[in-house]
C-alpha positions in Angstrom: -123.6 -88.2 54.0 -120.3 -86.3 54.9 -119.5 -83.2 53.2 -117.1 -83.1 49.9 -115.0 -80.3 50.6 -113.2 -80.3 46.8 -117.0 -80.5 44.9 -118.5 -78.3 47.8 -115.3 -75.8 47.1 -115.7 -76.1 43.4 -119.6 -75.0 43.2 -119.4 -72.8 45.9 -116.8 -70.7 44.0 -118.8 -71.4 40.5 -121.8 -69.8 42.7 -120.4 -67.1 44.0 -117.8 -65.5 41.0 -118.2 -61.8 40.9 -120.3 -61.3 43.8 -119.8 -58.7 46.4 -122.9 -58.6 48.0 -122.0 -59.7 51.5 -125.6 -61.0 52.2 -125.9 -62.7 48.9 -122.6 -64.6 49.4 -123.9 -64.9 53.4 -127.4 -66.7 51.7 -125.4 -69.1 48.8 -122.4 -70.3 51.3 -125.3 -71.2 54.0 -127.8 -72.8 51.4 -124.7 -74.8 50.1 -123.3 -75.9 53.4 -126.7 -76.8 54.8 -127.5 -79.3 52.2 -124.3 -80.9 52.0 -123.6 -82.7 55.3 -126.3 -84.8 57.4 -124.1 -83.2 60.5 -125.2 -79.3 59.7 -128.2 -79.2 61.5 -128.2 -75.2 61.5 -126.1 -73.4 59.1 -125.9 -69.7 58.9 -124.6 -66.1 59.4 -124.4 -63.7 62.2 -123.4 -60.2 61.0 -121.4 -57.4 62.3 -124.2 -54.7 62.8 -122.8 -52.4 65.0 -119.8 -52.1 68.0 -119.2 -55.9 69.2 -122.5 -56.4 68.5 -124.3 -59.4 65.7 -127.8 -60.0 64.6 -128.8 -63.0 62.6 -127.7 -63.4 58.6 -128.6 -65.8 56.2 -129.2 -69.1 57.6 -130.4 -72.9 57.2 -132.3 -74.6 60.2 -134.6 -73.8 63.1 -135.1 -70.2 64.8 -131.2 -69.0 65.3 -131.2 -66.5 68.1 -131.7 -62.8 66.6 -128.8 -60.9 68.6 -125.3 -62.0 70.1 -122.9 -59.7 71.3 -119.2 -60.3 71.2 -119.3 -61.5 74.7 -121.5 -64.0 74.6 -121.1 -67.5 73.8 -119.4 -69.3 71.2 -120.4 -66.8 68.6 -119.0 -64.3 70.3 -115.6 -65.6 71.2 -115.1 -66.1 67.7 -116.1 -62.8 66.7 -114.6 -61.0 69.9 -110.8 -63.5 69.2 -111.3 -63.1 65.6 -110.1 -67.8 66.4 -112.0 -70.4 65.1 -114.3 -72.0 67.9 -114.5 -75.7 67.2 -116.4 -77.1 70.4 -117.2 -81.2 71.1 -120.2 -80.2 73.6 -121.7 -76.8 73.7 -122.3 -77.8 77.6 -119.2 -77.7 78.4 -118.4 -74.5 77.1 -118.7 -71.5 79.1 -121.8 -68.8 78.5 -122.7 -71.2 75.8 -126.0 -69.5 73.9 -128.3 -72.3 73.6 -130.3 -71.0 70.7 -131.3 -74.7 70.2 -131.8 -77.2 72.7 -130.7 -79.7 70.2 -127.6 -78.2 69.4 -124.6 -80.7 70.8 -121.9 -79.4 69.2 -120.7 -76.5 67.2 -118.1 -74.6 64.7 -117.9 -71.2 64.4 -115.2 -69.6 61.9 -114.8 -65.7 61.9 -115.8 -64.1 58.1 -113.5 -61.2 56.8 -112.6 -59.9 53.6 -109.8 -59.1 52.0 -109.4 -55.4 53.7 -110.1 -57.4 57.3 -112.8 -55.9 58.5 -115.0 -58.4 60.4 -118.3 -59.4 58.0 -119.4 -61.7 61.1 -119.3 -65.3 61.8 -120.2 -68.5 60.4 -122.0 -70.6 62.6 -122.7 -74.6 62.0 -124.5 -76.5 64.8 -124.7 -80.0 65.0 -127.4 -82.1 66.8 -124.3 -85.0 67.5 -121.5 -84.9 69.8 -118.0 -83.7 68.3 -119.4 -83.7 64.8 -116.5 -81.6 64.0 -113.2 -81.8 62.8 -110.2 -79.4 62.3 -110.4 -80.4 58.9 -113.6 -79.2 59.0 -112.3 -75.8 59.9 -109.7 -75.8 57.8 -111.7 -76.5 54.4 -114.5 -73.7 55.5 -111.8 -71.4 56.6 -110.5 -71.8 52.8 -113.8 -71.1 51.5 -114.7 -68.3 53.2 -111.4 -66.2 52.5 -111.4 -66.6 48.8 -115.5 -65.9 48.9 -115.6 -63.3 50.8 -112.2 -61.7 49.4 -114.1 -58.8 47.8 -117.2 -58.7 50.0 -118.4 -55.0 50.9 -118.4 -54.2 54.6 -122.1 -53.9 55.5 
């Protein structure tokens, strides 16, 4: 089962109308995502908690590791470049965090609001090789600017 970006957009949206709460939105987009794709094999948040620094947020899966700084890992380089990370094989990519050792390949998008501060990152990891797709990127990259538009700075 691959992912329905229009109905996933749609109910997401419906979901999250009027909400500010940046861990509430963190908890419905992860829920959401997780259960929509056989591909998302951990789905979830890390948040901006202090100085290029992220502890797990909301999340979908297995254990997630509790603290990434911006310089570590894949994570991190989205955080710390404020670029999406889409990555084929998480061994190949330098100071990869392996949180999981299932975890084959990733995306990772960068969460702001609408006054651009960070919020943190989204993190999917997939337990297949190049599960990902710029499309991929492009449709979560959508959804998280119009949800998290209003979002309060935690």
């Amino acid at each position: 089962m691959q992912v329905d970006y229009n109905t996933l957009r749609q109910t997401i949206f419906a979901l999250t109308a009027g909400e500010t709460d940046t861990v509430a939105l963190m908890a419905t987009i992860a829920c959401e995502l997780h259960h929509s794709d056989n591909r998302f094999d951990w789905t979830g948040f890390y948040r901006v908690t202090d100085p290029e620094l992220m502890k797990i947020g909301p999340y979908q899966g297995g254990h997630g590791c509790l603290v990434i700084p911006f310089a570590r890992g894949v994570c991190g380089a989205a955080a710390r470049t404020g670029e999406i990370q889409l990555v084929a094989d998480v061994d190949a990519f330098p100071d990869h965090i392996a949180c999981a050792s299932s975890t084959k390949s990733e995306l990772v998008l960068p969460v702001w609001n609408g006054k651009g501060n960070l919020l943190g990152v989204l993190d999917i990891d997939s337990d297949q090789p190049d599960a990902f797709t710029q499309q991929d990127a492009d449709a979560l990259k959508e959804i998280l600017e119009v949800t998290f538009m209003d979002a309060s700075f935690v």
